[in-house]
C-alpha positions as CSV (number, residue, x, y, z in Angstrom):
1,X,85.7,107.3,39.8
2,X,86.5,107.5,43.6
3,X,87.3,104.3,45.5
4,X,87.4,103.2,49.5
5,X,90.8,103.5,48.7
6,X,90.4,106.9,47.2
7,X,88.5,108.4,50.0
8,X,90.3,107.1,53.0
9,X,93.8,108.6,51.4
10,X,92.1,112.0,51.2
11,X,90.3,111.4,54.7
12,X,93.4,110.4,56.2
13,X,95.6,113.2,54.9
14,X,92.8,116.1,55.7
15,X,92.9,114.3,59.2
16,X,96.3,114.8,59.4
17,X,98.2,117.0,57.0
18,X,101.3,116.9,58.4
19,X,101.7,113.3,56.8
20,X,102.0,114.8,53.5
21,X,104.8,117.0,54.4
22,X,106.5,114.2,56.3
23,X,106.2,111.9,52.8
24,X,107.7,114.8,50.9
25,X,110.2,116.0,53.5
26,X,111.4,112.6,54.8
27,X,110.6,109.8,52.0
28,X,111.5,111.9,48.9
29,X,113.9,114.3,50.0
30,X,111.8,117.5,49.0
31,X,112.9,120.8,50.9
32,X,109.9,122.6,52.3
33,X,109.5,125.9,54.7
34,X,109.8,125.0,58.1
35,X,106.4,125.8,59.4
36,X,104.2,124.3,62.3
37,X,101.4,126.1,60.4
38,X,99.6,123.6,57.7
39,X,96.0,123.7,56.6
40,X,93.6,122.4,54.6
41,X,92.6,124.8,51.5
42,X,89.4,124.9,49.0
43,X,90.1,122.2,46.7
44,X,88.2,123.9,44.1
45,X,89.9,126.4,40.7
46,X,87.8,128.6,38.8
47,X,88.9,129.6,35.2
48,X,88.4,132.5,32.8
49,X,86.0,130.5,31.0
50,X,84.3,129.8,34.2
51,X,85.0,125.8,34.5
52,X,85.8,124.4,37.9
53,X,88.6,122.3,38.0
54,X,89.1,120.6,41.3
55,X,92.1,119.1,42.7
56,X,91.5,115.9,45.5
57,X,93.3,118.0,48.1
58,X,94.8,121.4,49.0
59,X,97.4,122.2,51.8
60,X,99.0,125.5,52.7
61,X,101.9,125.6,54.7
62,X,102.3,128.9,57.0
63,X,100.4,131.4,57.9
64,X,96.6,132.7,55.5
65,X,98.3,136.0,55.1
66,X,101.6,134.9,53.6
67,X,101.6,131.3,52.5
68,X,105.0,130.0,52.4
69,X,104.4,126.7,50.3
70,X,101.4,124.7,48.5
71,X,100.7,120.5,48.2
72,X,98.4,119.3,45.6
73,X,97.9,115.7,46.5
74,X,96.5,113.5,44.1
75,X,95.3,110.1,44.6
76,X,95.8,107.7,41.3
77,X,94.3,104.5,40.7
78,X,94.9,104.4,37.6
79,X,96.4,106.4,34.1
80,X,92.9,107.6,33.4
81,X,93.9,111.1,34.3
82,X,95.9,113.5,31.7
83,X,99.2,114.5,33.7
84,X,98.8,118.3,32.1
85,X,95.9,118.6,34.9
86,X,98.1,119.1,37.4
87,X,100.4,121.2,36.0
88,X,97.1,123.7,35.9
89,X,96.3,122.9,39.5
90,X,100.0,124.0,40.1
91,X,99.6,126.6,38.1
92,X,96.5,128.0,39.7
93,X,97.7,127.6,43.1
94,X,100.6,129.5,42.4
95,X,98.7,132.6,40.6
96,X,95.9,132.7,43.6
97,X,98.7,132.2,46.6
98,X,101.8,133.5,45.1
99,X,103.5,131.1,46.8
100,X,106.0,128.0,45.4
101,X,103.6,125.0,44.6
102,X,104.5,120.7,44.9
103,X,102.4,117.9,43.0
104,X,102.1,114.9,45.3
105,X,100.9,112.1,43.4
106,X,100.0,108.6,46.1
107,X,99.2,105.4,43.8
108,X,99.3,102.2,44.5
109,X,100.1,101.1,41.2
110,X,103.5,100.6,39.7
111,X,102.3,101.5,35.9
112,X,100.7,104.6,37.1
113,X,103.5,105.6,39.3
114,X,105.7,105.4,36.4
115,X,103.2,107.4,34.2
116,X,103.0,110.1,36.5
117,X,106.5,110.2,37.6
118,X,107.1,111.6,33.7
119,X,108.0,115.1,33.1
120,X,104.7,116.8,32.6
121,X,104.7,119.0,29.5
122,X,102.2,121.7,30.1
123,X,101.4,122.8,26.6
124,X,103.0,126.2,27.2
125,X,106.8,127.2,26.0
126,X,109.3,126.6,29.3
127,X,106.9,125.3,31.8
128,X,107.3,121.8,32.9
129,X,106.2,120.2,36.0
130,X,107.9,117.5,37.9
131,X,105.2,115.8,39.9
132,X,106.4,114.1,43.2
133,X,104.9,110.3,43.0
134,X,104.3,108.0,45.7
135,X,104.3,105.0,44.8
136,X,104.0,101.2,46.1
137,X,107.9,101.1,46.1
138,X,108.2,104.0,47.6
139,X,106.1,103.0,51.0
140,X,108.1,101.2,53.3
141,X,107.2,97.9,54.6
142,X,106.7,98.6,58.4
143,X,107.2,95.5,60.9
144,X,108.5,97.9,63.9
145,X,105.2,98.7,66.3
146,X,107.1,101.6,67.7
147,X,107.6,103.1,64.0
148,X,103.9,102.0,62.8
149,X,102.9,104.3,66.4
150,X,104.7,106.9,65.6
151,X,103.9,107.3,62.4
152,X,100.2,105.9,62.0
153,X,99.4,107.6,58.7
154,X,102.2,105.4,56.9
155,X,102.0,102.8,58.4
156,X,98.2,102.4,57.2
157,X,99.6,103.5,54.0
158,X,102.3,100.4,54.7
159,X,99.3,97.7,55.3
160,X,97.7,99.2,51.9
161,X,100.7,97.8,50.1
162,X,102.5,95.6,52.1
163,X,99.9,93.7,53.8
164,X,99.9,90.7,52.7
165,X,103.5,90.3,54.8
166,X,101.7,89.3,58.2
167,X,104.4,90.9,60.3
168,X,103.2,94.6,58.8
169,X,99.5,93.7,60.2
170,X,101.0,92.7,63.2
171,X,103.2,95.3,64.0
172,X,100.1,97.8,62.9
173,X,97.8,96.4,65.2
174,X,100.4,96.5,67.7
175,X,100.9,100.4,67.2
176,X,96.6,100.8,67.5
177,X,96.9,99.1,71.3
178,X,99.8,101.7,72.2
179,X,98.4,104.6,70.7
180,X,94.9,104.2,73.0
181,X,93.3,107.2,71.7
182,X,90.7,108.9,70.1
183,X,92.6,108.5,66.6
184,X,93.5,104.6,67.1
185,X,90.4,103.6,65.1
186,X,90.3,105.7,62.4
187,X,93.4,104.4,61.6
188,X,92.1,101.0,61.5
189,X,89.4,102.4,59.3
190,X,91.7,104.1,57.1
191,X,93.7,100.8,56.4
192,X,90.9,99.0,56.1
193,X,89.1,100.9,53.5
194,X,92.3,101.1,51.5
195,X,93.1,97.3,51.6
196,X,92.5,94.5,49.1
197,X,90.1,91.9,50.1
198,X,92.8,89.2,51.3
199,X,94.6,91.7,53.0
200,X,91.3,92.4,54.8
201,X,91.2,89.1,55.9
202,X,94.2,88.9,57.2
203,X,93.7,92.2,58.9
204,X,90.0,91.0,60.6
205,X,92.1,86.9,61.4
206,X,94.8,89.5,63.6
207,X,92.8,92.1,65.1
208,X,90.5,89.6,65.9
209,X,93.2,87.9,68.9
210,X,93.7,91.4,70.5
211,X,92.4,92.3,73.8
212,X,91.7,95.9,72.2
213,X,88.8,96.8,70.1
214,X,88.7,97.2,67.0
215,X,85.7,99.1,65.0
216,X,86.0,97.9,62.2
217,X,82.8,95.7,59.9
218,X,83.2,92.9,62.0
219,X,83.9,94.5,65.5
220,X,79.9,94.0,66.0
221,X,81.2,90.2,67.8
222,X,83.2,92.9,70.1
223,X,80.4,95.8,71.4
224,X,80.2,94.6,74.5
225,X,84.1,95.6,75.0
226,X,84.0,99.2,73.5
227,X,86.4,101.9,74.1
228,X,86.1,102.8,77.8
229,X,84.3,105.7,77.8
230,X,81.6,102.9,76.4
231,X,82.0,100.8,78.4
232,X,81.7,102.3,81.3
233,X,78.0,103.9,80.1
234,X,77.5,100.4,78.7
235,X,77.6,99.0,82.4
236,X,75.9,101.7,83.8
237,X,73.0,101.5,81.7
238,X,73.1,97.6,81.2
239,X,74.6,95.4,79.1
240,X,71.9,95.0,76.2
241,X,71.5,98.5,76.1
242,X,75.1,99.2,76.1
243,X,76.0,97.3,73.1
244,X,73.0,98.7,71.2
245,X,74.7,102.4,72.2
246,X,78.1,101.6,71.2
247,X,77.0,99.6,67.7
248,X,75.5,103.3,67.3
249,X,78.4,105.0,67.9
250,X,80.0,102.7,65.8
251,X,77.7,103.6,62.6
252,X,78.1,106.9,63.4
253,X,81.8,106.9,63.5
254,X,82.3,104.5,60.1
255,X,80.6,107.6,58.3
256,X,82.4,110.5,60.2
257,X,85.5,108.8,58.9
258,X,84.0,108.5,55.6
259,X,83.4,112.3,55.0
260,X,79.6,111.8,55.6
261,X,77.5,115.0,56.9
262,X,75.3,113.6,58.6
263,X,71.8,115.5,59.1
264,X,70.2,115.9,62.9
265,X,67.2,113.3,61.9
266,X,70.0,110.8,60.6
267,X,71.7,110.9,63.6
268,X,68.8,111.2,65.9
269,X,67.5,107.9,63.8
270,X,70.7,106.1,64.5
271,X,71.2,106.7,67.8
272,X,67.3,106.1,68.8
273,X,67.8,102.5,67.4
274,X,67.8,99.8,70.2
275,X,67.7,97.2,67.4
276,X,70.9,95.3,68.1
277,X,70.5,93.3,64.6
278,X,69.1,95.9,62.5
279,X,72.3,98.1,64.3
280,X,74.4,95.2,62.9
281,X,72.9,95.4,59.5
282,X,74.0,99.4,59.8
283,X,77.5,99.0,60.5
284,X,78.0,96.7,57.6
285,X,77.0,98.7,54.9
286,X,78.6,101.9,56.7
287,X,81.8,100.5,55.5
288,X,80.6,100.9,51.5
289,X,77.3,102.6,51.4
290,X,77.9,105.4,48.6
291,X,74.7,107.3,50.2
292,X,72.9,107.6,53.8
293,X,70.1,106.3,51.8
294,X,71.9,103.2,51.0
295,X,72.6,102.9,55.0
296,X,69.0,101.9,55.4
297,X,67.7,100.4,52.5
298,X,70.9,98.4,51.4
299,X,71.3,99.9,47.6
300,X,74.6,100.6,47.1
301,X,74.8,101.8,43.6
302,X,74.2,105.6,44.0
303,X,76.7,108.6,44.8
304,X,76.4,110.7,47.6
């Protein structure tokens, strides 16, 4: 069943695919066409017998008209999942692109790492699949800001494992203030969601003695100090209404990052709210709601 963790690997990789070629390229040593050209593809196999099998994520390196190299990437919590799956998604892949195909297997688990790291017998004479696995000793521990900046993606991948080592938060939170954008708090998201609950804490005890803010499920103490474009239409407008627009954005923002779609009426509800609390209320079950109906009413046991 998909996790926080789950969800925010796949987010985070869609976001940015070039951070699965960079894992397969530069942490495992796998050659792969030199190509600016990545994209995200369909997810979703049709068989003879008319079954959809679905992979968590598709890339395609060069151009649609003559793919030069396919990444399955598969995100593992556990051994639940019979390895001979993916040697049909490579399998697949390769019939409907004609083009060379690699597994990718992330996991935080050493077990499952192991398990998946097996060759893969596919159940048909002379075709075995070597899946490339990812796992928790494979991730570097990253204490370098200027690394964690320049490489965002693995470095929240580096917190996921690794943070209980403070100096990985630090340098993390470190790399958010100097990359100053647009993308700085998705990050944050991103390693967040993926995070065990100490390292959580530990993440909300550092973040909290920045100067920068954070969104995060406790940056509501911090709306008054929003990204800048905030607030400056937080001054402008006045300070109680700013924080009730950038709590909004907030919610807003926490289920972007989640994959959410969110409908015109949701968002025109959201963003109508002047409700500082009940805006408060919002952003904390943003971070685990598993539907927009368990935004507002507070269930959290159904599947969107």
């Amino acid at each position: 069943m998909p996790s926080p963790r789950h969800d925010a690997l796949i987010q985070m990789i869609s976001d940015c695919p070039l951070l699965a070629v960079e894992i397969l390229r530069d942490l495992m040593g796998v050659e792969l066409p030199a190509t600016p050209l990545i994209r995200v593809e369909d997810s979703t196999f049709n068989t003879r017998h008319s079954v959809d099998i679905e992979a968590d994520l598709i890339l395609v390196m060069g151009p649609p008209q003559s793919p030069a190299h396919a990444i399955v990437v598969e995100i593992q919590q556990d051994k639940a999942k019979d390895p001979r799956q993916f040697t049909r998604y490579a399998a697949a892949l390769w019939l409907l692109l004609g083009c060379d195909v690699t597994v990718l297997v992330i996991t935080a688990d050493r077990a499952t790492a192991a398990h998946y790291a097996q060759p893969i017998d596919s159940g048909l004479t002379g075709y075995r699949l070597q899946a490339r696995v990812l796992g928790p000793d494979d991730i570097p521990a990253i204490t370098d800001p200027h690394q964690a900046a320049d490489q965002p993606g693995l470095s929240a991948m580096s917190v996921m494992v690794h943070g209980r080592d403070r100096k990985v938060i630090e340098a993390f939170a470190m790399a958010l203030t100097e990359l100053r954008d647009e993308h700085a708090p998705k990050y944050y998201e991103y390693a967040y969601s993926m995070a065990a609950p100490d390292i959580r804490r530990l993440m909300e005890e550092i973040m909290k003695s920045t100067a920068w803010p954070v969104y995060s499920p406790f940056a509501r103490e911090h709306y008054g100090r929003g990204l800048e474009e905030g607030q400056a239409q937080g001054k402008a407008e006045g300070k109680a209404e700013g924080k009730a627009e950038e709590a909004a954005r907030l919610v807003l923002l926490l289920l972007e990052t989640r994959g959410f779609t969110l409908p015109d009426d949701v968002r025109a509800r959201i963003t109508a709210c002047t409700n500082l609390t009940q805006l408060e209320t919002w952003v904390t079950r943003a971070v685990t709601a598993q539907t927009l109906d368990g935004l507002f009413d507070g269930s959290g046991d159904q599947r969107r």
